[in-house]
LUMGU-559147 format. One record per residue (C-alpha): chain; x, y, z; residue in three letters. Coordinates in steps of 0.1 Angstrom, whole numbers, plus 5000, padded with zeros to 4 digits. Layout:
<rs>
R  unit    px    py    pz  code
R     A     X     Y     Z   ALA
...
</rs>
This chain:
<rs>
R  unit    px    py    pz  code
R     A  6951  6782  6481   UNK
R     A  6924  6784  6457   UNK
R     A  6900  6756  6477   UNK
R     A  6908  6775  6510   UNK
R     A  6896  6802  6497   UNK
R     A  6860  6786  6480   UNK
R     A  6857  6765  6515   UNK
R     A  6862  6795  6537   UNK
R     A  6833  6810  6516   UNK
R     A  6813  6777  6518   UNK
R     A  6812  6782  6552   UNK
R     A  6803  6824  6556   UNK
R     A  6777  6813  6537   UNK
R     A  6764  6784  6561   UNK
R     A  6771  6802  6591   UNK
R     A  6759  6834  6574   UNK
R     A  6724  6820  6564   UNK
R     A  6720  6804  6598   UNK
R     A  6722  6828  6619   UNK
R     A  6697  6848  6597   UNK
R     A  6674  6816  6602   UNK
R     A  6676  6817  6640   UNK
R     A  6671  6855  6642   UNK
R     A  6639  6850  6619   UNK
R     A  6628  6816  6629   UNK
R     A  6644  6803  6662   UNK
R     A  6619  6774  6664   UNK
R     A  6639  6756  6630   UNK
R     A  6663  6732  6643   UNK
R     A  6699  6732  6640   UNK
R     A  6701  6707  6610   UNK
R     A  6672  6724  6592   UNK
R     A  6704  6751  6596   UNK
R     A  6729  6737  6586   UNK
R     A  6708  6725  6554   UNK
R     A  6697  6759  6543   UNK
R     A  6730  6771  6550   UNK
R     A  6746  6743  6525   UNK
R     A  6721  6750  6501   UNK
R     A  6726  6786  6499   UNK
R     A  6759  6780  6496   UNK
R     A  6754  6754  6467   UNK
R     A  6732  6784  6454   UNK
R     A  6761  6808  6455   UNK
R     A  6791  6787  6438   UNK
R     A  6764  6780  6411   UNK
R     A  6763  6818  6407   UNK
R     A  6802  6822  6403   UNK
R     A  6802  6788  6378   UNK
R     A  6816  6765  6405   UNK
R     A  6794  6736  6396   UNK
R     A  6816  6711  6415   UNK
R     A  6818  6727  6450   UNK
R     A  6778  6732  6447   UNK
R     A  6775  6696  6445   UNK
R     A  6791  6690  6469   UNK
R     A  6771  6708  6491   UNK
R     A  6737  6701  6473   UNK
R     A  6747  6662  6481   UNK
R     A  6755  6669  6517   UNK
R     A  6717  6688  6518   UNK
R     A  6703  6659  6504   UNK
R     A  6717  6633  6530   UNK
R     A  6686  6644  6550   UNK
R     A  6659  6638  6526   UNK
R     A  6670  6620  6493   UNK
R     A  6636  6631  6477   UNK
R     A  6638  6664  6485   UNK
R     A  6624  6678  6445   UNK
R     A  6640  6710  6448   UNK
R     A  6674  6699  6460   UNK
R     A  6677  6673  6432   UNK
R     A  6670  6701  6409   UNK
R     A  6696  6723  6419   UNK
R     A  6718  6690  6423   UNK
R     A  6706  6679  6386   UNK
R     A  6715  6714  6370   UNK
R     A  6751  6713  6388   UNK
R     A  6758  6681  6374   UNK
R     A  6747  6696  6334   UNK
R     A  6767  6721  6340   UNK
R     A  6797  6699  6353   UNK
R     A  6792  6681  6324   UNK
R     A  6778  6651  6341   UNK
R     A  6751  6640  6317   UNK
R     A  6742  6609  6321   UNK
R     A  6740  6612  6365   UNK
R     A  6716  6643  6355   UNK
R     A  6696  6621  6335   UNK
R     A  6692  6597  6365   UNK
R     A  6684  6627  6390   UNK
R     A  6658  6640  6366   UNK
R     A  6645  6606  6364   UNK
R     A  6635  6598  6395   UNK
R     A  6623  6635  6398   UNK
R     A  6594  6624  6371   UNK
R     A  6592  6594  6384   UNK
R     A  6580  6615  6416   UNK
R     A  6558  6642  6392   UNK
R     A  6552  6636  6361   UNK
R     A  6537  6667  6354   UNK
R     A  6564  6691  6364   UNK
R     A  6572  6714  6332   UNK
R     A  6608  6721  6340   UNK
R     A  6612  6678  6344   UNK
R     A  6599  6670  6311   UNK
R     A  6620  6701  6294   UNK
R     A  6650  6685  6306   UNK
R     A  6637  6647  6298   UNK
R     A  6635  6659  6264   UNK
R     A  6667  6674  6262   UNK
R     A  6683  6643  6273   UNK
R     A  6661  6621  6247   UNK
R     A  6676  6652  6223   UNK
R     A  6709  6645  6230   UNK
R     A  6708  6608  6225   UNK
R     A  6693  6613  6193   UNK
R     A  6656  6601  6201   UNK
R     A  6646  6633  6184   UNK
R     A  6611  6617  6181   UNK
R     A  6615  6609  6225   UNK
R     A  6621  6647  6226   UNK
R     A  6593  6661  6209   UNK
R     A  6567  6637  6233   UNK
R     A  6583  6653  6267   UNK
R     A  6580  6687  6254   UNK
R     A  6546  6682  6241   UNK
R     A  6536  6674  6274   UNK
R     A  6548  6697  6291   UNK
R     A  6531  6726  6261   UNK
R     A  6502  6709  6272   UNK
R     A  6510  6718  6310   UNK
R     A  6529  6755  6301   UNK
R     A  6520  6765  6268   UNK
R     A  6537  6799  6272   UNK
R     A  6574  6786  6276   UNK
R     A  6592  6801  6244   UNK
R     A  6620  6783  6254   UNK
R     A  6601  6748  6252   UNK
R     A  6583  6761  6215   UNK
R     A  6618  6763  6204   UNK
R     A  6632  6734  6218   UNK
R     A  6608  6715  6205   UNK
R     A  6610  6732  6171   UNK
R     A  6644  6720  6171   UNK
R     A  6636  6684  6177   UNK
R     A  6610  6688  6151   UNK
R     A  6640  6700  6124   UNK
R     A  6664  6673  6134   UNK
R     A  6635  6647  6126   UNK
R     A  6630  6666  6093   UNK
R     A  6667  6664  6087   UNK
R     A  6673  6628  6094   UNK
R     A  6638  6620  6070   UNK
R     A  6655  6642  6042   UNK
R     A  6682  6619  6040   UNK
R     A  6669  6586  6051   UNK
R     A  6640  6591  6022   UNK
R     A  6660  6610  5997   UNK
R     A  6634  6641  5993   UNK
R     A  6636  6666  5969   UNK
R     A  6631  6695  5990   UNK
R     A  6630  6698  6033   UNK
R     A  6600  6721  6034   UNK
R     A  6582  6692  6018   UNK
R     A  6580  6671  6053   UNK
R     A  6552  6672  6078   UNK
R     A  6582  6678  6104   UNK
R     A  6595  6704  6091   UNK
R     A  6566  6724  6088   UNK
R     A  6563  6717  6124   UNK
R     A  6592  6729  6132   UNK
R     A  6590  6764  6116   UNK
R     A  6555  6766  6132   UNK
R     A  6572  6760  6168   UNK
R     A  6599  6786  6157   UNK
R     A  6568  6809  6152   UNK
R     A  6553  6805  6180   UNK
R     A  6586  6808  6202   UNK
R     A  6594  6841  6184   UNK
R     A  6554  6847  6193   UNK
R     A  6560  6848  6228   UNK
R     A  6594  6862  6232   UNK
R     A  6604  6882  6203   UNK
R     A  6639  6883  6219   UNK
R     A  6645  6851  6202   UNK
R     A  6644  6861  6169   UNK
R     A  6681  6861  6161   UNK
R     A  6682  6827  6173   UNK
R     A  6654  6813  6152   UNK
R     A  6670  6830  6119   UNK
R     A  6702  6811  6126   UNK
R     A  6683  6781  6130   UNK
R     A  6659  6785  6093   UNK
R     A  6695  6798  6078   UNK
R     A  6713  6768  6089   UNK
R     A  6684  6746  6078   UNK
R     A  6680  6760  6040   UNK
R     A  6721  6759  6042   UNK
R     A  6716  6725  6048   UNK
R     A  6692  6718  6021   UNK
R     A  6716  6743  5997   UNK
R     A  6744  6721  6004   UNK
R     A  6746  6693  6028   UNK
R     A  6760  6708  6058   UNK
R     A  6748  6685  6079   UNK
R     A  6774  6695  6111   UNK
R     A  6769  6735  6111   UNK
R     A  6726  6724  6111   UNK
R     A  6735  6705  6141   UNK
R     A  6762  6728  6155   UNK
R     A  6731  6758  6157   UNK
R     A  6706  6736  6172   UNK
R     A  6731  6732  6202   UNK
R     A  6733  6769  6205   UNK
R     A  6697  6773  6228   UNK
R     A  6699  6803  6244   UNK
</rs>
């Protein structure tokens, strides 16, 4: 009952949008339609957390033009949120493989190299894309965090005395600055992360570190 309900929606929203579309723009052809129909549709169910009906009908958009950048975007984010990593890896793939100098592509890159565990992979794509956007907060803190797991992982590989000793760390709290800079909103969140870190130093707890990096707002 549930899917009858979420396809009968699917479609007010196709039939919805194009009939708005040929009211505003009756030279667009029907399957132009019925594409910005299915997208809005994809749009909406992203809205209400139904990740897998929007892929669905970002997929079916796509059939059209497989290169389409801002369809794999919203077909890349539906797949994070279903949980679909690695097939978000590959969409965001060929999306830099089409631009490597979109912001929001390398930010995502990285987070994949992040998750992985390429911590040092990470910090590279969000370089780049500071370079291209330096005022993303969001991308300061990300990449502080890939800094700190870098510092974490040379603490223990080398055995140092303290973790505010390493060039990475340092790094770190100076991308946490500079995130907290630009949107002071984030403030809380960059306390949990230097709490979790000295906890960390205070006492090994390696998983509750790791655990707070995962948090990004």
């Amino acid at each position: 009952m549930q899917n009858k309900w979420i396809l009968l929606f699917a479609l007010a929203i196709v039939v919805g949008t194009a009939a708005a579309f040929m009211v505003l723009a009756p030279q667009i052809t029907p399957a132009t339609l019925l594409r910005g129909g299915e997208t809005a549709a994809g749009d909406g169910f992203m809205l209400v957390n139904q990740s897998g009906t929007a892929l669905i009908l970002y997929d079916d958009a796509l059939a059209a033009n497989t290169s389409d950048p801002v369809l794999l975007k919203k077909k890349g984010e539906a797949l994070i949120r279903s949980g679909q990593t690695e097939e978000a890896e590959q969409v965001y793939r060929q999306l830099l493989s089409q631009n490597g100098t979109d912001p929001e592509v390398l930010v995502r890159i990285g987070d994949f190299s992040s998750l992985k565990g390429d911590y040092a992979g990470a910090v590279s794509y969000y370089d780049t894309a500071l370079a291209i956007q330096p005022g993303s907060a969001k991308t300061w803190l990300r990449e502080g965090d890939a800094y700190l797991a870098l510092a974490v992982t040379q603490y223990r590989e080398q055995h140092a005395v303290f973790l505010d000793s390493l060039d990475t760390y340092r790094k770190a709290m100076a991308d946490y600055a500079e995130a907290e800079k630009l949107d002071p909103r984030l403030s809380a969140v960059v306390s949990a992360r230097t709490l979790a870190a000295d906890q960390f130093q205070a006492g090994g707890d390696y998983q509750n570190l790791f655990t707070s990096l995962k948090a990004s707002p």
